[in-house]
C-alpha positions as CSV (number, residue, x, y, z in Angstrom):
1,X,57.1,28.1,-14.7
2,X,54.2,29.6,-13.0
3,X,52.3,27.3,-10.8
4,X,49.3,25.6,-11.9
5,X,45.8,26.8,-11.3
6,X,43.7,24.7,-9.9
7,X,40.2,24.5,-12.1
8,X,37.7,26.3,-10.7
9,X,35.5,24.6,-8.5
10,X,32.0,23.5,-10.1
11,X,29.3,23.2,-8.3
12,X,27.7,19.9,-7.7
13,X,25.1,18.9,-10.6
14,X,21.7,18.5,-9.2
15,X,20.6,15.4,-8.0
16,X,18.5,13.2,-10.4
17,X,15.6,11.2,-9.5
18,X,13.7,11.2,-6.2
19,X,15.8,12.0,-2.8
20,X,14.5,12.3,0.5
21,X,12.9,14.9,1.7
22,X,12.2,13.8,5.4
23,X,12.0,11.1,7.8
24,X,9.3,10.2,10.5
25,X,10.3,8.8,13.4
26,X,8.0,8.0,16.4
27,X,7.1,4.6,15.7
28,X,8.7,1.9,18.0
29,X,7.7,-0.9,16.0
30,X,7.9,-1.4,12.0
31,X,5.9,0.6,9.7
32,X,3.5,-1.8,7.8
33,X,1.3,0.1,5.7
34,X,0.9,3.6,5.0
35,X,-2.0,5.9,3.3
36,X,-2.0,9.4,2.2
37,X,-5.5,11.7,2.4
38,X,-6.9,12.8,-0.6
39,X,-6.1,16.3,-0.5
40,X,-2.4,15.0,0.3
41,X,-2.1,16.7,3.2
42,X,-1.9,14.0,6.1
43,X,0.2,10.8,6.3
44,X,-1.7,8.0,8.2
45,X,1.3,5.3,9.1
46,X,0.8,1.9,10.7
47,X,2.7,0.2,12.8
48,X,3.7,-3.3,14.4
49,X,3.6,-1.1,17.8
50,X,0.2,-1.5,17.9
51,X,-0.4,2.1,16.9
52,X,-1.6,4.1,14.1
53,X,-0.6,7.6,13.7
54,X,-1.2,10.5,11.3
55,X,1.3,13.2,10.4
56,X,1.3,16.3,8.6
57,X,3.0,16.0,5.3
58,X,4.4,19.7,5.3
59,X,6.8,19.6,8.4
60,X,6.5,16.1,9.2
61,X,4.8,16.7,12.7
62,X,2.8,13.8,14.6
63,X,-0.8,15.0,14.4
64,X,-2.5,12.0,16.4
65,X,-2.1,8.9,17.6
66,X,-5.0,5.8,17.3
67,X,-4.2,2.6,19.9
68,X,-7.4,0.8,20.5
69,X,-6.0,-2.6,18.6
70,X,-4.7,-5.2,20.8
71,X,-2.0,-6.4,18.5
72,X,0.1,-5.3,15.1
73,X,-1.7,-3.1,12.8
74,X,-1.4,-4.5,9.4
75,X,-3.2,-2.2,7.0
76,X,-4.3,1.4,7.0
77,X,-6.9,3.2,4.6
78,X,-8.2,6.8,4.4
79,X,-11.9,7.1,3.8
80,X,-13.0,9.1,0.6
81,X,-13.6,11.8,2.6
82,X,-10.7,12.1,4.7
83,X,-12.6,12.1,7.8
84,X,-11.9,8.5,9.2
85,X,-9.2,6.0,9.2
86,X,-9.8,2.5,8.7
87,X,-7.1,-0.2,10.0
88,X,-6.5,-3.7,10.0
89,X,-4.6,-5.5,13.2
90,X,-3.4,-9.3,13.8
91,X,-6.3,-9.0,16.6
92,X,-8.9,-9.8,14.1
93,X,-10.4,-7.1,13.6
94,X,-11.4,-4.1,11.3
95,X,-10.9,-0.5,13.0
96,X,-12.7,3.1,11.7
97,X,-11.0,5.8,13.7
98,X,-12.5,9.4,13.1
99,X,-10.2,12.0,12.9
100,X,-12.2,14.8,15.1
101,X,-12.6,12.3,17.8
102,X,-15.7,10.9,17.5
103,X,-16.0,7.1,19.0
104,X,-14.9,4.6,16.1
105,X,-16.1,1.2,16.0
106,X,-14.3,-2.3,15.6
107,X,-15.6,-4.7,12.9
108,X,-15.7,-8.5,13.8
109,X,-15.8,-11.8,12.0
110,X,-12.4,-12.2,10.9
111,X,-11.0,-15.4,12.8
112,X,-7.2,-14.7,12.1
113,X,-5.2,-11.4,11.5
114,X,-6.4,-9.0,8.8
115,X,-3.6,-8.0,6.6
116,X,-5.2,-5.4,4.8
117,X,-8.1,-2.9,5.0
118,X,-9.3,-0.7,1.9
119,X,-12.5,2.0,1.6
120,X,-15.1,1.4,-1.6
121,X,-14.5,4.6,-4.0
122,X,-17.9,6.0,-2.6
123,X,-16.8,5.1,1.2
124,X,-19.5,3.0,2.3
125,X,-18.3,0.0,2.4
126,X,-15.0,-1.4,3.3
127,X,-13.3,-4.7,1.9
128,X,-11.0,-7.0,4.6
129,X,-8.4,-9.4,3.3
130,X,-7.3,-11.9,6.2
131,X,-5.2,-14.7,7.1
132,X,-8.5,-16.7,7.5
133,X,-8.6,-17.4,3.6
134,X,-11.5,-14.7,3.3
135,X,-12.2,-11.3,2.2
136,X,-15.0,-9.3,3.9
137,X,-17.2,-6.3,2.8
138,X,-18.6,-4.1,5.5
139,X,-21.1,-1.3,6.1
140,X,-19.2,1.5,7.3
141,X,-22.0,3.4,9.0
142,X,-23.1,0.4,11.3
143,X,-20.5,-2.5,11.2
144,X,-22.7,-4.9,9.5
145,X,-20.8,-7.5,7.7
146,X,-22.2,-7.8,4.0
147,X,-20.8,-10.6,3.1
148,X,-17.5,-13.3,3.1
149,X,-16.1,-13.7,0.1
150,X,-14.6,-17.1,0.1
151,X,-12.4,-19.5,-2.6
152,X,-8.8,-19.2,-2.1
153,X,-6.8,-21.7,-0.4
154,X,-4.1,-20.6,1.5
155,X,-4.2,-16.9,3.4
156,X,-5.7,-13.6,2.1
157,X,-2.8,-10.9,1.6
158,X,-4.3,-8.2,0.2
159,X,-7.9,-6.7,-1.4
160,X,-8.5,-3.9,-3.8
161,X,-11.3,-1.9,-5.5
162,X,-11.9,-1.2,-8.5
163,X,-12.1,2.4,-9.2
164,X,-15.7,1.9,-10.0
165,X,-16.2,-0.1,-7.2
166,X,-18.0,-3.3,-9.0
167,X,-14.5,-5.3,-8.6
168,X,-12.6,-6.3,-6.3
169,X,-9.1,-8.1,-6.6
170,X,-7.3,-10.2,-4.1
171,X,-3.9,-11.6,-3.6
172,X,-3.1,-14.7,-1.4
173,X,-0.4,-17.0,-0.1
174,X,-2.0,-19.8,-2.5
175,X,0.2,-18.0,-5.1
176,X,-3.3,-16.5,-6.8
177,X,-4.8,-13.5,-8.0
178,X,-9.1,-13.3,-8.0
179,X,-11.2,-11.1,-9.4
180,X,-14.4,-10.6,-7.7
181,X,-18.0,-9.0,-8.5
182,X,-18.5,-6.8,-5.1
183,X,-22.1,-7.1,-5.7
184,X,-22.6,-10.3,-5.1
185,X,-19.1,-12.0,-4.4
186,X,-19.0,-13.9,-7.6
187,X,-15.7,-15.0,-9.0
188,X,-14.9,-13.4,-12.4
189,X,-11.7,-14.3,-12.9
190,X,-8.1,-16.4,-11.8
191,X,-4.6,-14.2,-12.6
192,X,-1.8,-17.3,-12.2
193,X,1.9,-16.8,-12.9
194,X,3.4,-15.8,-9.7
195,X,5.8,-18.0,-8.9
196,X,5.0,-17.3,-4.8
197,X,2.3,-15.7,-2.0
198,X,0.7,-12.3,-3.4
199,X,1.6,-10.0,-0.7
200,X,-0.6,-6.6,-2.8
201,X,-3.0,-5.9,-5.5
202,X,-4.1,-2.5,-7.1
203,X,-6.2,-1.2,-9.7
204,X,-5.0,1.4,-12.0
205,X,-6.8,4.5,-11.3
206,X,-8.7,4.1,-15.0
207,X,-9.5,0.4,-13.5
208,X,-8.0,-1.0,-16.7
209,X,-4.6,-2.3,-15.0
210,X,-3.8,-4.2,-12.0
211,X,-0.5,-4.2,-10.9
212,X,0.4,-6.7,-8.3
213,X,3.3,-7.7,-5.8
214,X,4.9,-10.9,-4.7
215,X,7.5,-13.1,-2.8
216,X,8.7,-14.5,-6.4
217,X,10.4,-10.8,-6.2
218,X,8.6,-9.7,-9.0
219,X,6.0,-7.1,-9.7
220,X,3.5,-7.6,-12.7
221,X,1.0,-6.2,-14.3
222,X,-1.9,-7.7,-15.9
223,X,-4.9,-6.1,-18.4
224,X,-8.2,-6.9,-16.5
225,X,-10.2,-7.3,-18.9
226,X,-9.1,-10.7,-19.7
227,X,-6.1,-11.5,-17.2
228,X,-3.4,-11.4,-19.8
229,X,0.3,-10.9,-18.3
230,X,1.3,-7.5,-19.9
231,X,5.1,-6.8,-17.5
232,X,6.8,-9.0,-15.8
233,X,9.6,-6.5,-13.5
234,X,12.1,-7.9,-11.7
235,X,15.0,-6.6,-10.3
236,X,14.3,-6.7,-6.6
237,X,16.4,-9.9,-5.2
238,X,13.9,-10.6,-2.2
239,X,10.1,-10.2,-1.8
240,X,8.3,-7.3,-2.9
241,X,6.0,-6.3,0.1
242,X,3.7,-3.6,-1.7
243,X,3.3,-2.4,-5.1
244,X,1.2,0.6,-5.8
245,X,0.2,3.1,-8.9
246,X,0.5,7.0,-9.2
247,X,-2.7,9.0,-9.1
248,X,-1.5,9.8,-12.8
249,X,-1.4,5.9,-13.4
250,X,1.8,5.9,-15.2
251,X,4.6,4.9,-12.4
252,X,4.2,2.2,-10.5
253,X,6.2,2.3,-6.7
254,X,7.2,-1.3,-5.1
255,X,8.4,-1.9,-2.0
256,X,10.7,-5.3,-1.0
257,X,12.5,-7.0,2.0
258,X,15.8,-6.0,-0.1
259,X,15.2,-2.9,1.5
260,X,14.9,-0.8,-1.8
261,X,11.7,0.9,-3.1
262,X,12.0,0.6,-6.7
263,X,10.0,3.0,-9.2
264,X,8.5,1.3,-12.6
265,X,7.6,3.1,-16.3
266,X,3.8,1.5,-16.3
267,X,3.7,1.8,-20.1
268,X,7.0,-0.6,-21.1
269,X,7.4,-2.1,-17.5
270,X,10.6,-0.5,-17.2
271,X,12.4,0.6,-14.4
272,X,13.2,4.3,-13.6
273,X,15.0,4.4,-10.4
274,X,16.0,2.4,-7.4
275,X,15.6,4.7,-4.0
276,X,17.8,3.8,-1.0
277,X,18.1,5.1,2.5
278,X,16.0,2.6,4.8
279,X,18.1,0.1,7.0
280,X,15.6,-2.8,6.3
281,X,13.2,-4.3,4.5
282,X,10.7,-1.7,3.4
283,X,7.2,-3.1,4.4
284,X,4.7,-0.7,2.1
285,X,5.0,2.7,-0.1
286,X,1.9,5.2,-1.3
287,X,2.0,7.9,-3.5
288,X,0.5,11.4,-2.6
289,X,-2.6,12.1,-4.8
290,X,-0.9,14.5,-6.4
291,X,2.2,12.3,-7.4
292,X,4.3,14.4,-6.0
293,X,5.9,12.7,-3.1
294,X,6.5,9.2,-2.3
295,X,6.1,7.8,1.1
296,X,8.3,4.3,2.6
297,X,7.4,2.3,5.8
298,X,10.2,0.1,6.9
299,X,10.9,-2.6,9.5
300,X,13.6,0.4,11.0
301,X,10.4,2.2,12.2
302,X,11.0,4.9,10.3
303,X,9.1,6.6,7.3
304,X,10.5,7.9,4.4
305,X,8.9,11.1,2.2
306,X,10.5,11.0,-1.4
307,X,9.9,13.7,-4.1
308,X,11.6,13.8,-7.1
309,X,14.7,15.5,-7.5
């Protein structure tokens, strides 16, 4: 008989899901923390090299280059206003770089490595988390400390604003989440039930949420109001490094030494999708303020830029 046609070929269906849209390379160290600007349009990265750097999200090219800390750089914030940088470092201190090139200014107190930086929502203050069991405000304009916040027992991993600025949260190695009055420093409240160090915190961008991060391998997410446990997610199978909310506050991005970044239905704590590419353990993700695109840091030195597909 005749011979049998082959079926025509089909094209390949789309892909579903985020994929990877680009990867920054230029780091020689790995990539600890990163932090979009609020109009999206810049990437600040920081790294164990001692450097932090800022790229331009639409072709991925290096757009500067900030190496006045002495050791690692833990932690990097955008101010409000997209005009400065702030960064943490394992030298003990607090950094604001400006991006035109005006002198920045180094912020000292901290007696062990600061692990995380973040801006107050009106960027005039800044809040330290550090391995000395303390988190610090700051004046930005002047360098002023305001004030130590002190009561955990084990190192400071991680701080976070409120959107409204009148809270901040914290996450430490003593296996606790605190809830702090900026104001003054007064404790308002104790989030227990990791079963390990809190390596991140965030508040949901209506400040109602607060979605945290630990080596138990397990994100949660807790109502603020009165601490109650809402989602426990697990599914990572080593520690989650970073856990952080999109702008839309209704997918949650985590990060883990399993070397997966893992995306989370805020709502029913479910998960949507598992992203893979990075050759080790992812160290921190952010999410563009438009939600759009999702950003990985990794212990390869490499960045990832995610959108979905």
């Amino acid at each position: 008989g005749a011979p049998h046609q082959p079926p025509a070929v089909q094209p390949p269906a789309a892909p579903r899901g985020p994929r990877t849209v680009r990867i920054l390379e230029g780091h020689t160290g790995p990539v600890n923390s990163l932090a979009f600007s609020p109009d999206a349009r810049l990437l600040a990265t920081a790294s164990q090299d001692r450097t932090a750097r800022f790229w331009h999200v639409a072709d991925g090219s290096q757009a500067g280059i900030f190496g006045d800390h002495t050791d690692a750089i833990e932690g990097v914030a955008f101010s409000p206003r997209a005009d400065s940088l702030a960064t943490a470092s394992d030298d003990k201190t607090v950094r604001v770089s400006y991006l035109d090139g005006r002198p920045g200014r180094a912020f000292r107190g901290h007696t062990a490595q600061v692990a995380s930086v973040t801006f107050s929502p009106d960027g005039q203050s800044l809040a330290s988390a550090s391995y000395d069991g303390t988190i610090r405000l700051w004046r930005v304009d002047d360098g002023s400390q305001i004030r130590a916040i002190s009561g955990h027992t084990g190192e400071v991993l991680s701080a976070a604003f409120s959107p409204d600025g009148a809270t901040i949260a914290s996450g430490s190695a003593d296996w606790t989440i605190r809830l702090w009055r900026a104001e003054d420093g007064s404790r308002l409240r104790y989030l227990l039930g990791h079963g390990g160090p809190i390596s991140s915190v965030m508040f949901s961008p209506d400040g109602q949420l607060l979605a945290s991060s630990s080596a138990d391998n397990t994100v949660r997410l807790w109502r603020v109001s009165d601490g109650v446990l809402l989602h426990r997610m697990t599914g990572h199978t080593d520690v989650v490094t970073q856990v952080v909310f999109s702008l839309n506050g209704q997918v949650l991005a985590s990060g883990s030494m399993d070397t997966t970044v893992r995306v989370w239905r805020v709502s029913d704590g479910s998960l949507l999708g598992a992203l893979t590419g990075h050759t080790g353990p992812v160290f921190s993700v952010a999410f563009s303020p438009n939600s759009i695109l999702l950003a990985s840091g990794s212990e390869d030195n490499t960045v990832r830029i995610w959108q979905d597909g």
